[in-house]
C-alpha angles and dihedrals in degrees: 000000000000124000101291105239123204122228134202113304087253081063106041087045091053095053095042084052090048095051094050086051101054093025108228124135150263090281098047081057103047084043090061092039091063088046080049090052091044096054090049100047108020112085098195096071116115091236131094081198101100118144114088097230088055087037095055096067106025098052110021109024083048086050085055097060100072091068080069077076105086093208087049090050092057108020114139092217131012125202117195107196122205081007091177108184093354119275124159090006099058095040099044087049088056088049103041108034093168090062121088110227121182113198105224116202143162096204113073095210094057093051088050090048098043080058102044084044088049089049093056097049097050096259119168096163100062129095121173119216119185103216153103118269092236100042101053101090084177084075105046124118082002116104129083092202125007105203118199128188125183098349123114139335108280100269085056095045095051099037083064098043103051099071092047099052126085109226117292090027129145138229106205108184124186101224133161121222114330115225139178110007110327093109094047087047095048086050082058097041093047097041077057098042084051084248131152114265099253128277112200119204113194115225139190108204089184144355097274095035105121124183085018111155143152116223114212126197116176120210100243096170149016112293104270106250118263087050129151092041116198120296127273082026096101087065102030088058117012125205123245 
């Protein structure tokens, strides 16, 4: 691990608060504060959110969230798909180092970044894998949980998952508030999919945080057959 900095006392008090919330160690903490440093010096991260006492909140106590999932808190192996600068991949890693997370990304240099990032703070559990979520048959029928934060609207979202959970598996999807038809379309698509209708769990990330949610579909049944279809096709033509 990287030298290990020390923030403002505001900081240093939140993640201290934050590890006695979700229980986890020491480690787990001098892992996020150098998330917290990287996000603060290194230009090349895909965040605008950059100063420790608003990153603090908007990237790892949001990350943390998702443990309020049960499955998340004890999931064998975690893929974030489309995981960005990241959140939750990078923060879940930190906080459950006997979980195996794999950092999903189109975009090769995020994927380059997410594992330079992991080898700084300590990380043993994350692997980074540059690829499309429907076009990784290493992935399919594997994963205990998919994350996805900021990706796509909730069809999307569960057309990519189900192939790549093993049965009983859960989507859990950060999303704000949901409006027009995107949760009418994601009951089609995951009665489709053989996914779970959605259970939304409100969260408050932190005190200011308004509309924040996570979105959970459980895998209920085998992947139709034809899925994944090929890729781009999820967003070219959108189920419904």
């Amino acid at each position: 691990m990287s030298a290990v900095p020390r923030f403002s006392p505001a900081v240093e008090d939140r993640l201290e608060a934050l590890g006695a919330e979700y229980a986890f160690d020491g480690r787990a903490l001098d892992a996020l504060r150098v998330l917290l440093d990287v996000y603060a010096t290194d230009e090349h991260a895909a965040t605008t959110v950059r100063e420790p006492e608003i990153a603090i909140d908007r990237h790892v106590a949001d990350g943390l969230t998702g443990l309020l999932v049960p499955a998340v808190a004890r999931a064998g192996s975690i893929v974030d798909i489309g995981t960005g600068a990241g959140v939750p991949s990078l923060v879940l890693a930190a906080a459950r180092p006997e979980c195996e997370v794999v950092a999903l990304d189109t975009v090769g240099k995020k994927v380059t970044w997410v594992m330079a990032c992991a080898e700084r703070m300590g990380l043993r559990n994350l692997t980074g894998v540059h690829a499309r979520a429907e076009a990784w048959p290493e992935g399919l029928g594997r994963f205990d949980v998919v994350t996805a934060r900021a990706v796509a609207q909730l069809g999307v979202l569960i057309e990519y998952a189900a192939p790549l959970l093993a049965p009983g598996g859960r989507l859990v999807a950060w999303k704000g508030s949901i409006e027009g038809d995107e949760e009418t379309v994601a009951r089609s698509v995951a009665k489709k999919m053989r996914m779970s209708p959605p259970e939304r769990i409100a969260v408050q990330p932190w005190p200011d945080a308004r509309d924040t949610q996570l979105v959970v579909h459980v895998k209920s049944g085998p992947t139709p057959k034809g899925y994944p279809r090929q890729p781009g096709a999820a967003l070219r033509k959108p189920l419904r």
